[in-house]
N, C-alpha and C positions, 0 to 999 in steps of 0.2 A: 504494500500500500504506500502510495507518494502522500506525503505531505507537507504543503506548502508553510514556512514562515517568514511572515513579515512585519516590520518594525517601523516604527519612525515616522509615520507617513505625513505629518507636521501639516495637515491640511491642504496637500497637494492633489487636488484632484488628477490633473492631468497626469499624473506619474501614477496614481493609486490604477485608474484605467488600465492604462498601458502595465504594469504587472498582472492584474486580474484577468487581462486579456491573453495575457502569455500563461500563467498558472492554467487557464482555459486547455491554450493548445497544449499544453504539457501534461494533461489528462491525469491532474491531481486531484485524489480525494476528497482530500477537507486543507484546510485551512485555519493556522492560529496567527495571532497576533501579538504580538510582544510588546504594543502600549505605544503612547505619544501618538496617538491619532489626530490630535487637534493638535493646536500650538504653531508660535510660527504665521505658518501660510492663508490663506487666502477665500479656502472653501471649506471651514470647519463643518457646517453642519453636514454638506453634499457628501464630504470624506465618512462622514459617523453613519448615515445613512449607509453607505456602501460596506462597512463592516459590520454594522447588524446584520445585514442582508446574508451577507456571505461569509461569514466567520464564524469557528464552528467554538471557538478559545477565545478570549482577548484578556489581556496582562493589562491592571494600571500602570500609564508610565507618569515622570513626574509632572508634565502637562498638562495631561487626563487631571490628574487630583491638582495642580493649581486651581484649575477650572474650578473646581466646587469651594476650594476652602482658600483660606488666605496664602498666600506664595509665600513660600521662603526662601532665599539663598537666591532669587532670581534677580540679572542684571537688570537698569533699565529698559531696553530694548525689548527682552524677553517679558518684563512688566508687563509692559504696553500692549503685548502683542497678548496678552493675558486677559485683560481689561476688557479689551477689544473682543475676544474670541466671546469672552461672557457674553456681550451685549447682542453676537450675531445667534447665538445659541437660545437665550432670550426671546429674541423675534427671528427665527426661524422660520426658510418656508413648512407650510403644511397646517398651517392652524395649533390651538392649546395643544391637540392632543397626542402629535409628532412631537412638539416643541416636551411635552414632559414626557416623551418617550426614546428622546436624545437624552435629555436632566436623567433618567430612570438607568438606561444604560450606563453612563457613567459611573454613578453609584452604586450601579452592582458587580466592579471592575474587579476580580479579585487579584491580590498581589502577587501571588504565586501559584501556578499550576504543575501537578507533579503526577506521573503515571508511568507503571512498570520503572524502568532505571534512569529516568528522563525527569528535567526538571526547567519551567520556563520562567522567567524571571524580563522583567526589564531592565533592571539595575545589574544585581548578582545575586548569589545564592544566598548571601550575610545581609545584604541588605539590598530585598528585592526590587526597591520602587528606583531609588538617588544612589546608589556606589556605582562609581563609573570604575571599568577594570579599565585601562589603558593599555595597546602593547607593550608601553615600556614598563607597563608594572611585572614581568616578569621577570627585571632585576629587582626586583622588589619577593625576597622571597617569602618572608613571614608573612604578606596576606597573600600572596598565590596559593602556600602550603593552608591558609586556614579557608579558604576560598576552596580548593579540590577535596580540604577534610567534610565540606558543607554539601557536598551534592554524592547522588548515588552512584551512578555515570558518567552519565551526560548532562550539560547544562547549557540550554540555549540561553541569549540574553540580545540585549539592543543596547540603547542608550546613549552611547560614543556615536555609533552612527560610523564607523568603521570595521569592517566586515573581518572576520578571520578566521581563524583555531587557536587557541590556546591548549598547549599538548600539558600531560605529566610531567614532561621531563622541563618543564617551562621556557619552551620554547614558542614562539608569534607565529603563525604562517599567513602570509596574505592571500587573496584568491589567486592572484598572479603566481606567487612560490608555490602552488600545489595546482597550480594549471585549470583552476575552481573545479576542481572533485578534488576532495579529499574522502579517505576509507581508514573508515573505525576500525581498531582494532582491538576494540575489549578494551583498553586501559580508559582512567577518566579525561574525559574529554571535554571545555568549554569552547562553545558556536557563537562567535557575535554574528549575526544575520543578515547586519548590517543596515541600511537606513532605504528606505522605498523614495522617500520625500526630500528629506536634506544631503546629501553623502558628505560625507567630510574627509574624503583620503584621494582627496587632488582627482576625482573622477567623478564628472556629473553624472552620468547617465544611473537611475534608479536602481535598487540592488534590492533582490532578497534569494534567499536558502530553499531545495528543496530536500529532504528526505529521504531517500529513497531504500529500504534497508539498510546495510552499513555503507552507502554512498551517502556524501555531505555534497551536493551542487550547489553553487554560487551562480546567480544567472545577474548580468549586467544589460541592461536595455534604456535604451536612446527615449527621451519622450521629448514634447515643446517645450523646454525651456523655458524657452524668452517670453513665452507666453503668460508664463505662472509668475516669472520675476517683474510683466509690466502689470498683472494684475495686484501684485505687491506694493507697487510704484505708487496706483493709483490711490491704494488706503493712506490716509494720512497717518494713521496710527501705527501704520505696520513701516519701520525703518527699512529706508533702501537701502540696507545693509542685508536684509533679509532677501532680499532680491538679488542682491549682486552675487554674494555667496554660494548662489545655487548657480550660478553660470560659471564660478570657479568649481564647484565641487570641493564648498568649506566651509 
């Protein structure tokens, strides 16, 4: 059974399509989500709307939960874009009763989903919603080693929004260094899945994971761009900072 994960998707319609199109041709089973659905971009509710629909999992990421409660640790920029995302969610197409079945969904986001030797997380296994694992935290060895002591397996996660493996032996691989398959081999293993909507490792084009047995696929796909970065442009609230980034792929 294939199954599709993806992460990040920061309100990017145009990029959520174009992956759900290809998971499509890729004749994947079901589909999870690894959180930050909103946040960011541009079509928070259209995005939320397409993962209800079609999402069989979905992880809060730390976006997800600004959205309802008060933010912490978020820059201005991501503030704003915070503020904002409420007010489109708020008024909402579809009437009261889409509009409190976006508020609904959110609120039933759970922080961790775990099944047979698998474990999905946004953040990490220690702390599932905000720890960002970094590549280079595998010179970091005290939280890699408490980090693989926390999962059974396997550990998918998002967050970073840069795509990889993190092996036992604490080692990084990018999709590039492993030709995007990589193959399990029993030992534990952490998947960042990488980012649908934002990328952030110098390559715009949308990224997410599929499953396939002990096959790990990284699938990398082209969407408009410039499209989503002038509908950014246009919000006042949303920095064209937020815009430009996603044409560098950062």
């Amino acid at each position: 059974m294939k199954r599709a994960l993806i992460s990040d998707i920061h309100s990017n319609l145009e990029a959520l399509r174009v992956v759900l199109d290809d998971i499509r041709q890729q004749q994947v089973s079901e589909i999870y989500c690894l959180g930050d659905v909103i946040g960011y971009g541009p079509n928070p509710c259209e995005c939320l709307d397409e993962i209800m629909k079609r999402c069989k999992v979905c992880i809060l990421g730390n976006h997800d939960q600004a959205a309802q409660f008060d933010p912490e640790g978020f820059n201005p920029v991501a503030l704003r874009a915070v503020y904002w995302t409420r007010d489109q969610l708020d008024n909402g197409p579809g009437g009261a009763s889409r509009v409190n079945s976006r508020w609904d969904f959110l609120g039933e986001l759970t922080r961790m989903h775990s099944e047979d030797s698998s474990c999905y997380v946004h953040g990490s296994p220690r702390e599932p919603t905000n720890e960002y694992v970094f590549p280079e935290d595998v010179y970091n060895h005290r939280k890699m080693e408490s980090l693989f002591g926390m999962i059974p397996q396997l550990c998918f996660q998002g967050h970073t929004h840069i795509p990889g493996v993190f092996t036992s032996n604490l080692e990084f691989l990018t999709p590039e260094e492993c030709r995007f398959e990589y193959r399990l081999t029993g030992e534990k293993t952490m998947i960042n899945v990488g980012s649908v909507g934002q990328p952030r490792d110098s390559d715009p084009r949308a990224c997410y994971t599929i499953v396939d047995g002990d096959r790990i696929v990284f699938r990398r796909l082209a969407y408009p761009v410039e499209v989503v970065a002038k509908k950014i442009y246009a919000v006042p609230q949303l920095d064209n900072m937020l815009g430009d980034r996603l044409l560098a792929g950062r």
